[in-house]
PyMOL Python script that loads the backbone (N, CA, C, O; Angstrom):
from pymol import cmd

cmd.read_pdbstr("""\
ATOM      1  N   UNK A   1       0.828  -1.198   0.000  1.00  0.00           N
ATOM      2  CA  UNK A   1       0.000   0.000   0.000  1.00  0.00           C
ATOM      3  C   UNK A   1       0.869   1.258   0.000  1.00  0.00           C
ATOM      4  O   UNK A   1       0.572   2.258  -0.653  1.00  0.00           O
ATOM      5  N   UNK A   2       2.044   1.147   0.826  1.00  0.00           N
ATOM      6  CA  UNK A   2       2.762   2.254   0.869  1.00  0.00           C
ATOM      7  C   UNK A   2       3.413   2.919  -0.211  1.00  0.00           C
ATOM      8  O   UNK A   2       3.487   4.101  -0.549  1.00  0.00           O
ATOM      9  N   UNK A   3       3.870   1.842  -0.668  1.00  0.00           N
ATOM     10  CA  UNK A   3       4.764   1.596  -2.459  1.00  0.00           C
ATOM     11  C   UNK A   3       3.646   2.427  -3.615  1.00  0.00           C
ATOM     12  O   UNK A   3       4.137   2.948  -4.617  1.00  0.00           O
ATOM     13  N   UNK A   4       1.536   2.514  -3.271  1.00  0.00           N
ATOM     14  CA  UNK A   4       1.323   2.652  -4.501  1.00  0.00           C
ATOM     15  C   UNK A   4       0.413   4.071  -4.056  1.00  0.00           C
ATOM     16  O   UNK A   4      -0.635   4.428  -4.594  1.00  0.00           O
ATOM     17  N   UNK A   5       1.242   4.876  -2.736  1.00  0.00           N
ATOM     18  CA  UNK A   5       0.392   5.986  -2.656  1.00  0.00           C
ATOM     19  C   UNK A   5       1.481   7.098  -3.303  1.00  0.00           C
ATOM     20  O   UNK A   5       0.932   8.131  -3.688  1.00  0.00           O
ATOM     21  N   UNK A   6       2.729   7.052  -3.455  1.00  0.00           N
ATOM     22  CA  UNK A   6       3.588   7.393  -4.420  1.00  0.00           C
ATOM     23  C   UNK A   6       3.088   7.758  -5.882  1.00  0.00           C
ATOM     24  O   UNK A   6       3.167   8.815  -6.509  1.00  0.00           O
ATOM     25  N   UNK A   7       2.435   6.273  -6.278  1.00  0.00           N
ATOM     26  CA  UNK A   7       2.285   6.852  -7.849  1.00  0.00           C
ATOM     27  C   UNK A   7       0.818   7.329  -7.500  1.00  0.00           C
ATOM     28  O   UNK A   7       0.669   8.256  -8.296  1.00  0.00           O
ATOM     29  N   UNK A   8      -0.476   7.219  -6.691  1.00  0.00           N
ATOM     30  CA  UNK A   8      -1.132   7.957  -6.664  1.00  0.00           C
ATOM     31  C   UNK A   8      -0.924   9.430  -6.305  1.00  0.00           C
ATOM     32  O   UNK A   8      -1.846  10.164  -6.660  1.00  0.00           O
ATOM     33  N   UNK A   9      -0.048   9.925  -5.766  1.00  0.00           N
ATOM     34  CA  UNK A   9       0.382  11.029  -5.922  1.00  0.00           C
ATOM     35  C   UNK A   9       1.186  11.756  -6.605  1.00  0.00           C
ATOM     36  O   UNK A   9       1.440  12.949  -6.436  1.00  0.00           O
ATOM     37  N   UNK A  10       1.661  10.927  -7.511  1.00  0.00           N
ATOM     38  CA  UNK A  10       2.251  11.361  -8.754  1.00  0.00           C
ATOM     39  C   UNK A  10       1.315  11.920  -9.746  1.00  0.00           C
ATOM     40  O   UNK A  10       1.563  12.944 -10.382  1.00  0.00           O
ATOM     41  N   UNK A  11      -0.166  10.974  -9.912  1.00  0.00           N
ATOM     42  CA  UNK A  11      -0.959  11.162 -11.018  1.00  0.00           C
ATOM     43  C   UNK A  11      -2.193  12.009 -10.871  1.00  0.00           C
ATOM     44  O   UNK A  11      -2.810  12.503 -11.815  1.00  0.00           O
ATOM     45  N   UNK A  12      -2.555  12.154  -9.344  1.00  0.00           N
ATOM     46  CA  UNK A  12      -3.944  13.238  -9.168  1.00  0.00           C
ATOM     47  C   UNK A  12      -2.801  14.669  -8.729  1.00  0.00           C
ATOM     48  O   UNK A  12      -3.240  15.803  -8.537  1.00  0.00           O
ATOM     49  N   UNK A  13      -1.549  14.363  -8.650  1.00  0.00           N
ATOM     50  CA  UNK A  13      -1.089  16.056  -8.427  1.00  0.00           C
ATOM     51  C   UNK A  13      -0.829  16.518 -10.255  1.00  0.00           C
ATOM     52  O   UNK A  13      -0.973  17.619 -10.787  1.00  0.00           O
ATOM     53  N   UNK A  14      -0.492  15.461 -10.740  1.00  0.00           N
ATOM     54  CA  UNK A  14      -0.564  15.888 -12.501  1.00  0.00           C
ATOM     55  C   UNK A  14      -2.012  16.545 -12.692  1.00  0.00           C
ATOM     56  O   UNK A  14      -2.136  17.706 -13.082  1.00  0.00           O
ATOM     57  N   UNK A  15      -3.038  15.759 -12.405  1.00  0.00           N
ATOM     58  CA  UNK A  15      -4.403  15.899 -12.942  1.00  0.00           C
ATOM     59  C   UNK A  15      -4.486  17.471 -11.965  1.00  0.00           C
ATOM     60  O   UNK A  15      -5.129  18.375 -12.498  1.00  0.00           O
ATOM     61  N   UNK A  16      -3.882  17.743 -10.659  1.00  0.00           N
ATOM     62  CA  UNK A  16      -4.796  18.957  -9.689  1.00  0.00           C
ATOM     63  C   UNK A  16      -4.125  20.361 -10.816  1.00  0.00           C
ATOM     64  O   UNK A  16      -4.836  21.272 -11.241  1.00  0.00           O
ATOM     65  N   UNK A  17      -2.416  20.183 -11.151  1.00  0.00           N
ATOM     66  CA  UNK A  17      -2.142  21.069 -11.739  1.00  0.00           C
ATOM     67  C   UNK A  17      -3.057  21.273 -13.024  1.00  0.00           C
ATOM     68  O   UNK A  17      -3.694  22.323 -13.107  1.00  0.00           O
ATOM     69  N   UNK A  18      -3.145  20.395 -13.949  1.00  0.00           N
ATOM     70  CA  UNK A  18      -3.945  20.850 -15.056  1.00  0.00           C
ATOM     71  C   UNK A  18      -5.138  21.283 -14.534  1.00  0.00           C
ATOM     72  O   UNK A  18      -5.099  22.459 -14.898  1.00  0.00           O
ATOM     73  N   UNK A  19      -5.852  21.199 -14.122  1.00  0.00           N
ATOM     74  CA  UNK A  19      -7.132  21.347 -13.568  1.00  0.00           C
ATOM     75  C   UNK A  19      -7.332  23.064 -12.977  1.00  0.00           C
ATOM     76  O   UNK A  19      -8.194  23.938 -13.069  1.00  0.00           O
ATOM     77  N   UNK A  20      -6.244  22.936 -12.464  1.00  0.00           N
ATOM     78  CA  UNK A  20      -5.875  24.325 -12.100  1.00  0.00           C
ATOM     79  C   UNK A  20      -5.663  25.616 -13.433  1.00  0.00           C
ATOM     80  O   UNK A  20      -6.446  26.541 -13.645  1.00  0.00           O
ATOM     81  N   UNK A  21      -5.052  25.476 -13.793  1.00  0.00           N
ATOM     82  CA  UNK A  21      -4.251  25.568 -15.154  1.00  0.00           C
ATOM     83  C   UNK A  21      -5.845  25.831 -15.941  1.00  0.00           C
ATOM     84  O   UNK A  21      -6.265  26.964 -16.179  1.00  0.00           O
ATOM     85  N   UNK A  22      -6.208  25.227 -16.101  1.00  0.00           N
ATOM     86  CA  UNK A  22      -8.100  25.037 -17.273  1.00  0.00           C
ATOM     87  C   UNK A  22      -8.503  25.965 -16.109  1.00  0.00           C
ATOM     88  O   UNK A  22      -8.731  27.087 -16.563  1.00  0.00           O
ATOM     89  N   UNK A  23      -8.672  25.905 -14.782  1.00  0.00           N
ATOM     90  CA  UNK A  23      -9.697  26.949 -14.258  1.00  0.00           C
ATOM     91  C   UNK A  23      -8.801  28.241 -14.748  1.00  0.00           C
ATOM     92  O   UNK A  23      -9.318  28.921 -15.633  1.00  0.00           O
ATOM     93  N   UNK A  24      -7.922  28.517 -14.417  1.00  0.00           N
ATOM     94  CA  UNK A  24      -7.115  30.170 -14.233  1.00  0.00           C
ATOM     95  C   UNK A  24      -7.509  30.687 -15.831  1.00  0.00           C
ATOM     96  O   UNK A  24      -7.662  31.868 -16.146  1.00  0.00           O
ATOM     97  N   UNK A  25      -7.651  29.332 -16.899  1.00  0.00           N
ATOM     98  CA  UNK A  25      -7.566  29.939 -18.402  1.00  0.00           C
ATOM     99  C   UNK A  25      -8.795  30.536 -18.304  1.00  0.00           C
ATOM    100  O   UNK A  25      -8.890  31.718 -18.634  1.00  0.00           O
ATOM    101  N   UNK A  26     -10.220  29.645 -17.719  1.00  0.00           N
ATOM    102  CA  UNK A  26     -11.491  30.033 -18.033  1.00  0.00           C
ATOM    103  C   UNK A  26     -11.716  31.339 -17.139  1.00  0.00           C
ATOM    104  O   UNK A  26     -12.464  32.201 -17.600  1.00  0.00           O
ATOM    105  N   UNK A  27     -11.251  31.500 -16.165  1.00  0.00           N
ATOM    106  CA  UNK A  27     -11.596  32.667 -15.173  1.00  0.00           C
ATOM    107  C   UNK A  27     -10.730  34.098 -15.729  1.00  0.00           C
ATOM    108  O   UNK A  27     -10.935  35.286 -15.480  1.00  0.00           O
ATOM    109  N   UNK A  28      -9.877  33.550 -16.429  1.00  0.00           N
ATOM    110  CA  UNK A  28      -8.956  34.822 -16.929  1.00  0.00           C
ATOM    111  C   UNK A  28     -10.009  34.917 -18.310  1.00  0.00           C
ATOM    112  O   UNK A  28     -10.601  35.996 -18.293  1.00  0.00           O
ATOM    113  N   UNK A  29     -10.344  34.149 -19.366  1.00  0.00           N
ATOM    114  CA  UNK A  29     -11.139  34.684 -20.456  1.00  0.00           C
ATOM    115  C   UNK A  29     -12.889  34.901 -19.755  1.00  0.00           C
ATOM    116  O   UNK A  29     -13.898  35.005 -20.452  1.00  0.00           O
ATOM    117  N   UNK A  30     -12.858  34.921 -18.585  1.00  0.00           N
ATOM    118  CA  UNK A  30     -14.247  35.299 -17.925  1.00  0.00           C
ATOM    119  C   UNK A  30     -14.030  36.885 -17.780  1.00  0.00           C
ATOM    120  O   UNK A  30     -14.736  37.699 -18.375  1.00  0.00           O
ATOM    121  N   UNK A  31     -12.845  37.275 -16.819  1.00  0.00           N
ATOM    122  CA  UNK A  31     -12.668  38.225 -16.747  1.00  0.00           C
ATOM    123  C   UNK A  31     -12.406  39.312 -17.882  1.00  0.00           C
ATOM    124  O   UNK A  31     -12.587  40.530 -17.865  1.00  0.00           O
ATOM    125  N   UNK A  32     -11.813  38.286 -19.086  1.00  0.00           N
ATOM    126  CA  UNK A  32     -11.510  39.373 -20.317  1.00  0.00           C
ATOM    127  C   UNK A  32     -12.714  39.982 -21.033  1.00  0.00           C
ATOM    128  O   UNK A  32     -12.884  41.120 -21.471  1.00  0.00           O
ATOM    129  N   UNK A  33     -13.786  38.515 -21.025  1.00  0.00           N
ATOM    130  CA  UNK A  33     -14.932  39.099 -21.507  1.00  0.00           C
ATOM    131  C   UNK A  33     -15.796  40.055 -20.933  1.00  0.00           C
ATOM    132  O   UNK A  33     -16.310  40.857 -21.713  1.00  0.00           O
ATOM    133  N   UNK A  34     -16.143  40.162 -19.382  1.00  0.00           N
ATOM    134  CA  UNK A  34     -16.605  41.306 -18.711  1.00  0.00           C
ATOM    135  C   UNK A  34     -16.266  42.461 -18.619  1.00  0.00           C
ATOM    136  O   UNK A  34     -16.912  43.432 -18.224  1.00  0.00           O
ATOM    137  N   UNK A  35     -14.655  42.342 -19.187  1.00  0.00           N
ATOM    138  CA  UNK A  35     -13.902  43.812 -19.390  1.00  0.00           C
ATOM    139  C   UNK A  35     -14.263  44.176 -20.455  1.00  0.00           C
ATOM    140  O   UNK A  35     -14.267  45.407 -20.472  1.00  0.00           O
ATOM    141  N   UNK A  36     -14.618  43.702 -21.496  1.00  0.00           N
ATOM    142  CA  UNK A  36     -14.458  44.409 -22.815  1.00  0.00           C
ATOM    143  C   UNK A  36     -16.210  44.933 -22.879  1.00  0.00           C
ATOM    144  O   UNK A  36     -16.464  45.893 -23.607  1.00  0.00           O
ATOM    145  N   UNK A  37     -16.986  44.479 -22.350  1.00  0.00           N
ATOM    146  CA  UNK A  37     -18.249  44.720 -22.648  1.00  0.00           C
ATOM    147  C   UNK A  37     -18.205  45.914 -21.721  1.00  0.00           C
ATOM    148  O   UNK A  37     -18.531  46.994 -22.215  1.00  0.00           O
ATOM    149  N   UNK A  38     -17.865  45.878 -20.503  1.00  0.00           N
ATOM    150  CA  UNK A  38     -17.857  47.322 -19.751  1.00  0.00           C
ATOM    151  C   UNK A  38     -17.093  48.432 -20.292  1.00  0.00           C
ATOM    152  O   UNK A  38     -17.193  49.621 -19.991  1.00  0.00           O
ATOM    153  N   UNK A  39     -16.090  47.723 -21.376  1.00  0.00           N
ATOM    154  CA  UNK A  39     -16.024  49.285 -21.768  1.00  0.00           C
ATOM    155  C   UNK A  39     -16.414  49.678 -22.918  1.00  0.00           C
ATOM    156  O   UNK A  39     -16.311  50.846 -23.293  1.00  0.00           O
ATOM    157  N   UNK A  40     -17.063  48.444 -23.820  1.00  0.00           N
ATOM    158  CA  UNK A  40     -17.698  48.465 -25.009  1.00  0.00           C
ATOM    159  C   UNK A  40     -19.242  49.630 -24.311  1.00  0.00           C
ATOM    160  O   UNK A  40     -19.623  50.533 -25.056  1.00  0.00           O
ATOM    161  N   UNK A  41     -19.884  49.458 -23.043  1.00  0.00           N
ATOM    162  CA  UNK A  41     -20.886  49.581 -22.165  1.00  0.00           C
ATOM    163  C   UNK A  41     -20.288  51.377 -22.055  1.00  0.00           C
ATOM    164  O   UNK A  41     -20.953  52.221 -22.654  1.00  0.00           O
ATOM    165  N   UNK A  42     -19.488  51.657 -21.551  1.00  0.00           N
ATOM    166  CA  UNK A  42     -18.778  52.790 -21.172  1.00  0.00           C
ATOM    167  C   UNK A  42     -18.586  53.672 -22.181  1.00  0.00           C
ATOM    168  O   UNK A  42     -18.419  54.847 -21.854  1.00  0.00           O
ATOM    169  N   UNK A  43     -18.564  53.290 -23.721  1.00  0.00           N
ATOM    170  CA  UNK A  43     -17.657  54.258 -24.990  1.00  0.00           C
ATOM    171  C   UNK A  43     -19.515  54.371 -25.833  1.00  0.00           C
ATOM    172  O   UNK A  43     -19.975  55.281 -26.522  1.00  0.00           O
ATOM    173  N   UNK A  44     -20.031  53.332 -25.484  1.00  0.00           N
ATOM    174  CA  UNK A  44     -20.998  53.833 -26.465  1.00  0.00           C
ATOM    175  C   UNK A  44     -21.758  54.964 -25.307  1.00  0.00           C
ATOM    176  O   UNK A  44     -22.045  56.089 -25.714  1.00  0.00           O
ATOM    177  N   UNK A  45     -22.113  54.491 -23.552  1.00  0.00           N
ATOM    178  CA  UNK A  45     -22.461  55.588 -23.017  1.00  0.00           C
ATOM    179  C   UNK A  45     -21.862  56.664 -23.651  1.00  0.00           C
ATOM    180  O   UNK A  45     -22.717  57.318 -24.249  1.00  0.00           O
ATOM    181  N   UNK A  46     -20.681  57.141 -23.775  1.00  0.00           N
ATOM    182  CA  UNK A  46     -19.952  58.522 -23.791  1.00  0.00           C
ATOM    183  C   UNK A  46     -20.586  59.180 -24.993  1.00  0.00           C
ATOM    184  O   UNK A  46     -20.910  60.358 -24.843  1.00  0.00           O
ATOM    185  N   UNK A  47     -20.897  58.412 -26.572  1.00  0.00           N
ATOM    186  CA  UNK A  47     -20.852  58.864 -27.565  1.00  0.00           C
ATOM    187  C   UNK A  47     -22.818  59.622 -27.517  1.00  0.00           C
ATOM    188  O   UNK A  47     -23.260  60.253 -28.478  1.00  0.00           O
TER     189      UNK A  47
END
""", "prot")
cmd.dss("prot")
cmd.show_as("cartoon", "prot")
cmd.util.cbc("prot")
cmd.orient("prot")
């Protein structure tokens, strides 16, 4: 048992980084898209 918590922790810390990695991409193009509409929101207010 001891011998195979090694490679289980070899393979769900592979899987936590990607996982991580896919959230930061989707939360960063979450954030890009709320930016651009607030100021798409902001330039047509002005005009």
């Amino acid at each position: 048992y001891i011998q195979q918590v090694g490679i289980y922790n070899q393979i769900y810390g592979q899987l936590g980084i990607l996982v991580a990695f896919v959230m930061f991409v989707y939360y960063s193009a979450v954030v890009f898209v709320f930016s651009a509409a607030f100021v798409a929101a902001l330039d047509s207010r002005r005009r």
